[in-house]
Each structure stands twice: as structure tokens, then as C-alpha cells.
C-alpha positions as CSV (number, residue, x, y, z in Angstrom):
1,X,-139.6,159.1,158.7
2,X,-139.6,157.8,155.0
3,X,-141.5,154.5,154.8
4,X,-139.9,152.6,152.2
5,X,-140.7,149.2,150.7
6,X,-137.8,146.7,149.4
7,X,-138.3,145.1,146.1
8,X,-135.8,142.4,145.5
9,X,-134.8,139.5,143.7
10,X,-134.2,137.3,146.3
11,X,-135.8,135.0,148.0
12,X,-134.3,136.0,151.6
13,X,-133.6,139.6,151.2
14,X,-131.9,139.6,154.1
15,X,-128.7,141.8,153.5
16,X,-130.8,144.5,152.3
17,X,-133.0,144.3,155.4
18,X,-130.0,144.8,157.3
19,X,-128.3,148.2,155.5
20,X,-131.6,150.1,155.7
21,X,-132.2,149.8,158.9
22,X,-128.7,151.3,159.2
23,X,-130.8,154.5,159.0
24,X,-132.9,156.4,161.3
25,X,-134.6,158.0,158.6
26,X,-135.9,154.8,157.0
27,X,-139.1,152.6,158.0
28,X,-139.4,149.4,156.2
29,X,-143.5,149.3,155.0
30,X,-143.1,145.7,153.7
31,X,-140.9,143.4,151.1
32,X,-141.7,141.6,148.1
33,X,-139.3,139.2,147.3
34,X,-138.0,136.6,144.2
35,X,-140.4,138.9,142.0
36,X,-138.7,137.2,139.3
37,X,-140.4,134.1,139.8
38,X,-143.9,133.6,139.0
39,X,-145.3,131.9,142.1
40,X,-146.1,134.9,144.3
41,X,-148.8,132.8,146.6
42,X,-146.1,133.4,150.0
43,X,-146.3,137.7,149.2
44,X,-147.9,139.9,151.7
45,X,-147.7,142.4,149.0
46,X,-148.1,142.7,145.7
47,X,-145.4,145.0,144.3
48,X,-148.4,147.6,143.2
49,X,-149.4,147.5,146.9
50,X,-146.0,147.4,148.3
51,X,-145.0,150.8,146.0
52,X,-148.6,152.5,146.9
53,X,-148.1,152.2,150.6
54,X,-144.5,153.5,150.6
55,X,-143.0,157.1,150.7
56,X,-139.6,155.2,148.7
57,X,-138.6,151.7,147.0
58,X,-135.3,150.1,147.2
59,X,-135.1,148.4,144.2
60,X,-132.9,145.5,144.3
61,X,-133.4,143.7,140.7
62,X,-130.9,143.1,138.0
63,X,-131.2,145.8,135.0
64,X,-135.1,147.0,137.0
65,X,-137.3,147.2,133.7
66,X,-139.0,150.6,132.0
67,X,-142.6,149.2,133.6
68,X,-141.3,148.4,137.4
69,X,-139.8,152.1,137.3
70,X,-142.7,153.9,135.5
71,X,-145.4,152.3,138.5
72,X,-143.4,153.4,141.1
73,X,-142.6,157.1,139.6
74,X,-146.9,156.9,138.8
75,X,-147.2,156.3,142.3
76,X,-144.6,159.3,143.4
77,X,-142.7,157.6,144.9
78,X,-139.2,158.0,145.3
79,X,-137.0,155.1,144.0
80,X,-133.3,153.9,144.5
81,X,-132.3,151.4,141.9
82,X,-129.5,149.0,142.8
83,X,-128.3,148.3,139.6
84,X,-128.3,150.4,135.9
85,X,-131.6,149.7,134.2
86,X,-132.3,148.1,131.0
87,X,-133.6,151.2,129.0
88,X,-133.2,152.8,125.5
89,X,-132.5,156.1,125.0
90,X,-136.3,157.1,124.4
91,X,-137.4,155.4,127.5
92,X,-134.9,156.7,129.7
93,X,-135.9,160.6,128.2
94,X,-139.6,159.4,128.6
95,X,-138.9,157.8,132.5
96,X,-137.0,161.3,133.2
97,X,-140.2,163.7,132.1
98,X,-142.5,161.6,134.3
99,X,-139.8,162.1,137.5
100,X,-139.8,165.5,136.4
101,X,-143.6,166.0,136.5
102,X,-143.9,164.2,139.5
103,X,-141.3,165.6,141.8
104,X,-139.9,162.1,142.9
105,X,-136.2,161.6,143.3
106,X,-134.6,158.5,141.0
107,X,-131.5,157.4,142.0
108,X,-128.9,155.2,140.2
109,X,-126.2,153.5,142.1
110,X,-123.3,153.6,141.0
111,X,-120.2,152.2,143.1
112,X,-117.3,154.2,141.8
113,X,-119.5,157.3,142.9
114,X,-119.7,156.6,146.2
115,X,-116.3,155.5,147.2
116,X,-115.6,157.4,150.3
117,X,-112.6,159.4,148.7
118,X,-114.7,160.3,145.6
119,X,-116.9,161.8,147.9
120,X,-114.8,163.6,149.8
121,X,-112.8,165.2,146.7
122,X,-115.8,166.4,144.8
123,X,-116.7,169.6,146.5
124,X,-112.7,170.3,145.5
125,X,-113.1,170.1,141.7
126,X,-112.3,172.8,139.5
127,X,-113.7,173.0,136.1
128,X,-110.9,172.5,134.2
129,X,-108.9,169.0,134.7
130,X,-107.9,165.7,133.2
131,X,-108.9,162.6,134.7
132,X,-107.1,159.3,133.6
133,X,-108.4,156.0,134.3
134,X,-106.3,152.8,133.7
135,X,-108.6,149.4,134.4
136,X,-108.7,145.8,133.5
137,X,-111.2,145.1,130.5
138,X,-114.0,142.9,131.4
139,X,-115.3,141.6,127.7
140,X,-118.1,140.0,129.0
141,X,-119.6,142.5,131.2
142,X,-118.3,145.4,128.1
143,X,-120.9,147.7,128.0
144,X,-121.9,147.8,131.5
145,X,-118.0,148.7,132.5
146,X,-118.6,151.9,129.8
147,X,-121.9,152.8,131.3
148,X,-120.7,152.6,134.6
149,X,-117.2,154.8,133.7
150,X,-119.9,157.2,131.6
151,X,-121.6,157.5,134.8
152,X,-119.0,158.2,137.1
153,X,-117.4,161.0,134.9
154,X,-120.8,162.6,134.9
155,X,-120.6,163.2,138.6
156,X,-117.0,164.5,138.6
157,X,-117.8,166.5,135.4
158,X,-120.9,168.2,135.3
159,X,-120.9,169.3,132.1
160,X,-122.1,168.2,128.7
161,X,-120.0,165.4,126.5
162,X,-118.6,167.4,123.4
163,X,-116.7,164.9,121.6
164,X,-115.9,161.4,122.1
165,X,-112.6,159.8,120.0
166,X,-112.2,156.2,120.2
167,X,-109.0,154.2,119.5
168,X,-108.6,150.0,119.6
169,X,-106.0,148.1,119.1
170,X,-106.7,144.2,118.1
171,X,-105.0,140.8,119.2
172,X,-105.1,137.9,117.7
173,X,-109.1,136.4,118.8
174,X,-110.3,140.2,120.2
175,X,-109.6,143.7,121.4
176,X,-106.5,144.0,123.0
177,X,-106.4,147.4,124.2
178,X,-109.4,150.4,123.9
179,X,-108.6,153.8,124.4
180,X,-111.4,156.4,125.0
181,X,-110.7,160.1,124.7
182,X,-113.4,162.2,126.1
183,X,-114.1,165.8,125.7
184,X,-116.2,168.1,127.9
185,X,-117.9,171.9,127.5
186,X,-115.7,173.2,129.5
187,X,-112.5,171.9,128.5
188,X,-111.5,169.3,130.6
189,X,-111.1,166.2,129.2
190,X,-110.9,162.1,130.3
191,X,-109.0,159.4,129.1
192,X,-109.6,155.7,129.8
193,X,-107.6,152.9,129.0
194,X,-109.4,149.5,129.0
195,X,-107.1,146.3,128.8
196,X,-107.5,142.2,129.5
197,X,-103.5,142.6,130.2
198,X,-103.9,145.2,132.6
199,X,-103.6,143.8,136.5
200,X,-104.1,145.5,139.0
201,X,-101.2,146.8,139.9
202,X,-101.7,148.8,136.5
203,X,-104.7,150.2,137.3
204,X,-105.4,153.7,138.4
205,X,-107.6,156.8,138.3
206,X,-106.2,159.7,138.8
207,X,-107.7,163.4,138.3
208,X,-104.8,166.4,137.4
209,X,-106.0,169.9,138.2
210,X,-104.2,173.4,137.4
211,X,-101.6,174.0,139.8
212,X,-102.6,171.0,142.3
213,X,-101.5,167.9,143.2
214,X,-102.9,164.7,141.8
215,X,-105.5,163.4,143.2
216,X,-105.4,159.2,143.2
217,X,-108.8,157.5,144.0
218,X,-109.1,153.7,144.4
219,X,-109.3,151.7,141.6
220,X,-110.5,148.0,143.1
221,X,-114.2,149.8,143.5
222,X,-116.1,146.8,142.3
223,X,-114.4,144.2,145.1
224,X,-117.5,142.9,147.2
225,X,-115.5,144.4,150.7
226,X,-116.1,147.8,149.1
227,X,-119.8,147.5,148.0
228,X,-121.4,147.8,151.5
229,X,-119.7,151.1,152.5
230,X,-120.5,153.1,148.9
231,X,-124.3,151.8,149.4
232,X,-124.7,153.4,152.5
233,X,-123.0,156.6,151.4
234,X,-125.5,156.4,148.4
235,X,-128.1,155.5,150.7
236,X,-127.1,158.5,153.0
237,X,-127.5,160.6,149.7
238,X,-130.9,159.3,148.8
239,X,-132.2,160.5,151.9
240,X,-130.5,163.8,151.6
241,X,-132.3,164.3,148.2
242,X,-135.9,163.2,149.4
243,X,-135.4,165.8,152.0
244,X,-134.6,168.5,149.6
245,X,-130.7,168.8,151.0
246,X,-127.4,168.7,148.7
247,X,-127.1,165.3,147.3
248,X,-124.8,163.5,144.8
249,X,-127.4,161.9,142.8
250,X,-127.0,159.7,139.4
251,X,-130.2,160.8,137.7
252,X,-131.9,159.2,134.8
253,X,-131.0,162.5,132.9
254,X,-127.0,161.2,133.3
255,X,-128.3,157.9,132.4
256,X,-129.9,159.2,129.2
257,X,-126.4,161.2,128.4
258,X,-124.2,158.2,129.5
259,X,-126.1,156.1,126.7
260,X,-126.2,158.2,124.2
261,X,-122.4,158.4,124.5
262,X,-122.0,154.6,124.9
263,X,-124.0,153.9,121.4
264,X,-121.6,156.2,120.1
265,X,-118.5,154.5,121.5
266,X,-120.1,150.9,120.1
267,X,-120.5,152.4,116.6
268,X,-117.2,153.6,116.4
269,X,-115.3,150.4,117.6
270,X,-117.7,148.7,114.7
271,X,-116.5,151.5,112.1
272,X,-113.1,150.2,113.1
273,X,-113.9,146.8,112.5
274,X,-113.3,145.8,116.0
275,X,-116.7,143.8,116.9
276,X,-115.2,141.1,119.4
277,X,-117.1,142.9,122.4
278,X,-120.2,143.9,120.3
């Protein structure tokens, strides 16, 4: 049984509540909730408590901060974060040596990742393909979308970024189309296409391998129906990893790539003069 502690932002954290106790596996030690706000007089828990008497944290905060994460990996425990965390490049290498020396599992989730037809495709992957994405452009949310993409590719691709050509095309107040070429070790490459003009009947992703078919995954990943099912597969892989079993696991070592590649793409689009989304 892995006693695990919820951490959220929320005053009622009831939603959360309900998906891990979906699982067998999981024992819920205690919650501290609406940790963003400063009166904390209604806690059982403080959050150091909360993390010292728990095997795991589910960590439901927007963009979880270098100091949350650092306590609970201090603590060894093993932590799922809900969202992508707010970390430079340093402190995401510096985050990924303490997991390292500790033994914890971190865990990133990632929607996209855990749709049930990416799951089921990945153990079907050959080295060598081309995977094309087609999606709306969401200018606001910008560098979260190319995290999130950056993120997902590493778990289809599990091998080191070799080059990364950017291409933008401008309307008349911003961006109206960026294309994103990406190049991998072992040859296989992605392509992403990121429009405002784009609906959804033009998105797609779609992976081509050597003498198979296409293989089409769903593109509407971020809908809210959809959310629900990939967390408990990610859930469901979180366990699998704090039991030492196969798991698909976005690890701060894919985080660190992802945004080293993503301050690359952002330098380039300024090189072109395209700083709309910057």
C-alpha cells in the first residue's frame, strides 16, 4: 500500500479525492488544501508534515515551484506533479540529481501522453519515423503548448534532439503560422504546424513508419472529457514506477531537454523578428 498525501490548490479537493481512490494501491495519509492562500488555521497538516508522513504526493498546484518539489524529493518521497513546473534549466538539472540520489520516482503529467491510443501504440514504435502534428495555436498559453508538444515527442522518441529548424510566417498584428522541424539521433524526425486558423477539423497527429500504416492519434487531448481517463492511465503508471515495474514516465531529465529546446525555439522566432508570442 503507498500512503500518499494530496497537495492541492483548492479549497475542496474533492475531484482529486475521488480519482485516487480509484486505486487499490493508494491510501490517502492526509490533504492540505488552498496552500496558495496564506491562512492555513483550518489544516490538519502542514505540507512538511503532510510530505513526511507519506510514501508519495499528488501534487495538484499550478506550475508546483523548485522549493515544494525539492522538500518532498528531501523527504524521499515519490511525487506526481499535475501540471509542468515553473523551473529553469539549472533548477530542473539540479531537482533531477537530488531524485537521482534519492531513488524517488518524479512524475510529470502530461495529457497527450496518456491518451489511451498513445499508450497502446508505443511498445509498436520503430526507431526510425516521422511524426506530424497539425494543431490550433493557442498565443496565450504559447510556451506551455511547445513544452507540452516537447514532452510528448520525448516519450514517442526516446532519443536525443539533434537539430531544431524553425520557420514563421507573420499576419498583420502576430504570427500566423509556425512551423517546427525537429530532428532526432536516430533519424527520425517531427514536424509541427501551429496555427490560430487551424480548426479542428485541420488538426491531426499522425506518426509514418517504414513499410506500415499510419498511425492517427487524437488530436482534441486537451478537452476536459478526456482529462479524467489519461490521469488515471498516468496514475496507473505512477504506481507501476514506485513498484519498480515498466512505466511510461515524463521525468524531470525530459523536462530539462524539453526546455532547453523550447529556449531555443523562442530565440529563433526572436532572430526572425517574430516576437508577438514572446
Amino acid at each position: 500500500m503507498i500512503r500518499i498525501g494530496i497537495l492541492s490548490k483548492v479549497a475542496s479537493p474533492s475531484a482529486s479525492i475521488k480519482l485516487i481512490q480509484h486505486f487499490k494501491s493508494f491510501k490517502i495519509t492526509g490533504i492540505v488544501d488552498d496552500i496558495v492562500s496564506q491562512d492555513n488555521s483550518h489544516q490538519k497538516y502542514t505540507i512538511e508534515e503532510l510530505i513526511t508522513n507519506s510514501d508519495a504526493c499528488y501534487i495538484d498546484v499550478g506550475q508546483p515551484s523548485f522549493d515544494l518539489i525539492q522538500m518532498g524529493i528531501k523527504k524521499s518521497n515519490h511525487l506526481f506533479l499535475r501540471s509542468i513546473p515553473a523551473l529553469s534549466i539549472y533548477e530542473t538539472r539540479q531537482l533531477n540529481n537530488l531524485v537521482n540520489e534519492a531513488g524517488t520516482c518524479l512524475m510529470i503529467f502530461n495529457p497527450l501522453t496518456y491518451v489511451n491510443e498513445n499508450i497502446q501504440i508505443l511498445d509498436h514504435l520503430t526507431k526510425l519515423k516521422l511524426i506530424s502534428i497539425r494543431l490550433k495555436l493557442d498565443p496565450e498559453e504559447f510556451e506551455k503548448q511547445i513544452l507540452s508538444l516537447l514532452l510528448y515527442l520525448k516519450t514517442i522518441e526516446k532519443s536525443e534532439i539533434k537539430r531544431i529548424d524553425v520557420f514563421a510566417l507573420e499576419g498583420e498584428t502576430q504570427l500566423s503560422l509556425i512551423n517546427l522541424r525537429i530532428s532526432f539521433s536516430t533519424g527520425s524526425i517531427a514536424q509541427i504546424d501551429l496555427s490560430e486558423k487551424f480548426s479542428s477539423k485541420h488538426a491531426f497527429i499522425e506518426i509514418f513508419q517504414n513499410d506500415e500504416s499510419i498511425i492517427s492519434l487524437p488530436s482534441n487531448h486537451i478537452e476536459n472529457r478526456a482529462i479524467q481517463s489519461t490521469e488515471k492511465n498516468a496514475l496507473q503508471n505512477f504506481i507501476h514506477s514506485i513498484q519498480k515495474n515498466p512505466a511510461i514516465i515524463i521525468s524531470l531529465s525530459e523536462l530539462e531537454e524539453a526546455l532547453t529546446s523550447l529556449n531555443e525555439i523562442k530565440d529563433k522566432l526572436k532572430y526572425l523578428n517574430n516576437t508577438p508570442l514572446m
